[in-house]
N, C-alpha and C positions, 0 to 999 in steps of 0.2 A: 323330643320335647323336654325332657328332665335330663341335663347335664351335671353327672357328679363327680368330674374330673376335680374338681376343686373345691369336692366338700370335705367339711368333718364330722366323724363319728363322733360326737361329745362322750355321750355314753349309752350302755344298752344295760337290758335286763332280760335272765333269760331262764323262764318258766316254764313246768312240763306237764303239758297237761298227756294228765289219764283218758285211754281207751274208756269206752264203756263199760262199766264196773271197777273199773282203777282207780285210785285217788290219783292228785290232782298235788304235786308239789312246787312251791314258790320261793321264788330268792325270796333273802331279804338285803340283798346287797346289788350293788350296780358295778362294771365294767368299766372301767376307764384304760383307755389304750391308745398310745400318744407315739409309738413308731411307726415309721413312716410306711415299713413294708407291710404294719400288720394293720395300718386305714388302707395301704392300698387292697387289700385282701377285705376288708369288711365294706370297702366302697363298691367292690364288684359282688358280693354276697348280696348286700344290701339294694345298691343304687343302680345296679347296671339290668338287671330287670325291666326300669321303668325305661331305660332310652328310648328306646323307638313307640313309643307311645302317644298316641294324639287326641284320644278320649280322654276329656276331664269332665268328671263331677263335681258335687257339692254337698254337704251337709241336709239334706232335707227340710232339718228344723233346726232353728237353734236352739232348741231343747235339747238335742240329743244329746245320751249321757256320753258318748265314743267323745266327740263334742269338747265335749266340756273336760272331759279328762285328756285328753290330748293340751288342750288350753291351758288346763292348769303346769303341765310339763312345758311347755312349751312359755309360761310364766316365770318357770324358775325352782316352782314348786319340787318335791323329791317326786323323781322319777319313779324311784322302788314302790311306795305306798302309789302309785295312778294307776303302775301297771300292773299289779296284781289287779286293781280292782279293774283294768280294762279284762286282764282273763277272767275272773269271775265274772264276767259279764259278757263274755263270749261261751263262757260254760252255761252259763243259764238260758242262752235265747236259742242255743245247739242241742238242748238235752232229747227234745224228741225227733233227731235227726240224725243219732248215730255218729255223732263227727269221729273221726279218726283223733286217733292221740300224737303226742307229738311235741314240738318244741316249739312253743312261740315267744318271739320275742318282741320287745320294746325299744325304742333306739330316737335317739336323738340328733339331731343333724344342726349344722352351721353352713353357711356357703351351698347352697344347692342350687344350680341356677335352672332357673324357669322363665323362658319368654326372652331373654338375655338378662337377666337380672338376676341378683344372688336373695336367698331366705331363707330363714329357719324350717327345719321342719321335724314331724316325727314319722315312726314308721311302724306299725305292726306286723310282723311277720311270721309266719306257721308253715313248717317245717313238718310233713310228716312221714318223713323218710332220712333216716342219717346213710350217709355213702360209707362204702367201705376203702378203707385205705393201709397201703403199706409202711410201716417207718422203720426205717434204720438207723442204727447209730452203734458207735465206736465205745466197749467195754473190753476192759482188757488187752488191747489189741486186736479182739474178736468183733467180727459185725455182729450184730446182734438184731435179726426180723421179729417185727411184731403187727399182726392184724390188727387195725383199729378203727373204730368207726365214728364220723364227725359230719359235719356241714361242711361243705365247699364248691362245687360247682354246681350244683341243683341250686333251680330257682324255689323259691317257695311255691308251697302248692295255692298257698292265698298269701294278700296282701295288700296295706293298704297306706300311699304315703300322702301323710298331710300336709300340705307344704303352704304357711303361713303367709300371703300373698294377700294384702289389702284387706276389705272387712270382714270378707268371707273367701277361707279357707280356702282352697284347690286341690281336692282328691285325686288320685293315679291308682286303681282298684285292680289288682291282679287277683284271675279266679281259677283254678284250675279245672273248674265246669266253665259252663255257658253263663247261669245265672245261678248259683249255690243262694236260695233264701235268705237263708239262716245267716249270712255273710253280707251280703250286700243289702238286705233291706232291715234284717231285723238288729244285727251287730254294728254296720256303720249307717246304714239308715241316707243310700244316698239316691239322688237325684243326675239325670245329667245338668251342667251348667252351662247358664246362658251366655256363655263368651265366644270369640270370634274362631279359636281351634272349634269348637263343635259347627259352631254356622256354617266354614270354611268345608269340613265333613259329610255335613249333611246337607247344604246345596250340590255336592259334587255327586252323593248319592243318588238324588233326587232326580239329576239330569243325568246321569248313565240308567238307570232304572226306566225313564224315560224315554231317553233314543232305542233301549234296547228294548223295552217292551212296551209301551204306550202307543210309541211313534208308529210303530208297522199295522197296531190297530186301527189310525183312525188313517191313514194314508198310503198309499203305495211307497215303497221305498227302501231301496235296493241295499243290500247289504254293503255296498263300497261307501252310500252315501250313509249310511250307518256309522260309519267308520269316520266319513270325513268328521260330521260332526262330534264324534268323541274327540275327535283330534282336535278341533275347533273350542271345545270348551275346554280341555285340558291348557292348552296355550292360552286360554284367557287367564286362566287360574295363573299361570306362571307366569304372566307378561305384566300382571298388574295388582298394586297395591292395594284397593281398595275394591271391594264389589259391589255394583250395581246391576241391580234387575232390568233394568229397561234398557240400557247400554249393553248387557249380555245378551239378554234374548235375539237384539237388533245384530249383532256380530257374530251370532254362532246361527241362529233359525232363520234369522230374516224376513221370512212370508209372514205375512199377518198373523195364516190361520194355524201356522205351526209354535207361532209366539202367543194364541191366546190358550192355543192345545196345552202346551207346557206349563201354562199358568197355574188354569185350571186344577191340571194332576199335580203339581205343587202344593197347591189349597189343598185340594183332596186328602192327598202324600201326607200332608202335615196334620191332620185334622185327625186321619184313621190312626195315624202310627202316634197321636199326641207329642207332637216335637212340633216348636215353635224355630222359623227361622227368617231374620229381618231381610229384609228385600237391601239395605245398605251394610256394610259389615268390613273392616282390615280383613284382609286373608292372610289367613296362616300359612306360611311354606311349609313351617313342617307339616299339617296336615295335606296340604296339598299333595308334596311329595310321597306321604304315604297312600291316600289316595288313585294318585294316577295309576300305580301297580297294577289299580284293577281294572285301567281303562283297558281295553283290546285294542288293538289294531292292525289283527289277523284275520285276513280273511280264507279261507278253511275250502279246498275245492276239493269234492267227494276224498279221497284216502291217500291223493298222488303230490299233492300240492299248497303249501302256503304262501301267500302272498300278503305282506308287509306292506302295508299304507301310511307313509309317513307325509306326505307331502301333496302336491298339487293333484287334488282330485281331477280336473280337466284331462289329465294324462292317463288316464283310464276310459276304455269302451268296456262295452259289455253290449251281448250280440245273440244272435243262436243262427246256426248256419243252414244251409238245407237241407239236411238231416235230421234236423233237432239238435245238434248239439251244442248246449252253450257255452258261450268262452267272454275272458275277457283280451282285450287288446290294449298293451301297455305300452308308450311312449317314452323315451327316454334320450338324452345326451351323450352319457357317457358309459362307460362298464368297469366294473372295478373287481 
């Protein structure tokens, strides 16, 4: 989703905040770093975290102070004086949470493409672990080793990039919990967002959640035909541009009472879990693509056996012989 082959680090700042009882010290200068081997090195510090990402948020309010300080940077304003006051303001909403201490920084971007299109953005980042590393170099004729320790291939353990896109912003939240409060709701204060990557994510949710566990409760139906239909909806998502709910249901469920089934636990789906998602919507590939990873199309026969279902369900029986023992019987063309 976030491609940063082709951005720039404008400039960064970079803050350390105090463990629990430590103080808490702040530049008061910003970074500027314009060779090309050392953006390629802070574009994969920075920006190569968010790639394969397809959940985007949003600002909750436009009150929020993350908000409005990011805005102001992102206006032109000095970077140095925003982001202190963004760390003070990660210190203050973490104080009864123990946060770990550490390195966070501020960072400014050019050219970051999102959606195919290039934006400004910013980026907070919190670092609470530096790596250890070796360096050498040439004194005297003598190598000379020294242990040192820095940022470089760790991602951060939090983070959050803003990427300035139309009226409202588009967050990329990386947490190193599931859901850290103090981080996501009370520091960036986000929401997810109503755009077609989350719609594209959260109908595909909806309907594997569904074939896998809805579908067997209100109907007979066999684990192959499990399968086709995962298959069935995954190729819808990749075949086509645009989604419709009536057009899908008809091409992947077909029977009436399995397309009002679906419905229903859709409504349901959406009402419990509070996620709103339009019956018409663009499909995202990239979320698709991440998506389907989790579609199956293994069917699992006690300890000896899997069988790969990719293709024409028809070419499958399923049987039990006189014994009791049951099997399937597979049809095919060719062997490879």
């Amino acid at each position: 989703m976030v491609n940063g082959k082709e951005a720039f680090v404008e400039e960064f700042v970079l803050h350390r905040i105090g463990a629990e009882g430590e103080p808490s010290v702040f530049s008061d200068f910003s970074a500027v770093i314009k060779g090309e081997l050392e953006q390629q090195f802070l574009r994969k510090l920075f920006l190569r975290p968010f790639t394969n990402m397809a959940f985007t948020c949003e600002f909750a309010s436009e009150k929020s102070t993350l908000r409005q300080l990011c805005t102001k940077i992102y206006d032109g304003e000095s970077i140095v004086e925003n982001s202190v006051a963004i760390a003070k303001q990660l210190i203050a909403v973490a104080q009864k949470d123990k946060m770990p201490g550490g390195d966070l920084i501020v960072a400014k971007f050019s050219a970051v493409e999102v959606g195919g299109a290039e934006h400004e953005a910013v980026g907070i980042f919190k670092f609470d672990e530096k790596e250890v590393f070796l360096e050498s170099r040439l004194k005297d004729e003598t190598i000379v080793l020294r242990m040192k320790r820095g940022l470089g291939n760790n991602k951060p353990n939090k983070a959050c990039l803003v990427v300035f896109s139309g009226n409202s912003p588009t967050l990329f939240i990386i947490d190193n919990q599931a859901n850290t409060e103090y981080w996501q709701k009370d520091f960036i204060g986000s929401r997810a967002k109503k755009d077609h990557v989350n719609s594209t994510s959260d109908r595909m949710h909806i309907t594997k959640t569904f074939i896998t566990e809805q579908l067997p409760q209100d109907f007979v139906v066999e684990k192959a035909d499990q399968i086709d239909l995962l298959n069935r909806s995954v190729d819808y998502f990749k075949n086509h541009t645009e989604f419709d709910q009536d057009e899908f249901t008809q091409e992947v469920f077909q029977e009436e009472k399995a397309i009002q089934s679906y419905k229903e636990y859709s409504d349901r789906y959406q009402k419990e879990n509070d996620v709103q998602v339009q019956d018409n919507f663009e499909i995202s590939t990239h979320a698709v693509k991440k998506q389907a990873r989790v579609f199956k199309s293994v069917l699992k026969l006690d300890k000896n056996f899997h069988i790969y279902i990719h293709g024409d369900r028809n070419k499958i029986e399923h049987g039990v012989d006189e014994i009791g023992r049951k099997f399937y019987k597979i049809f095919y063309e060719q062997e490879s």
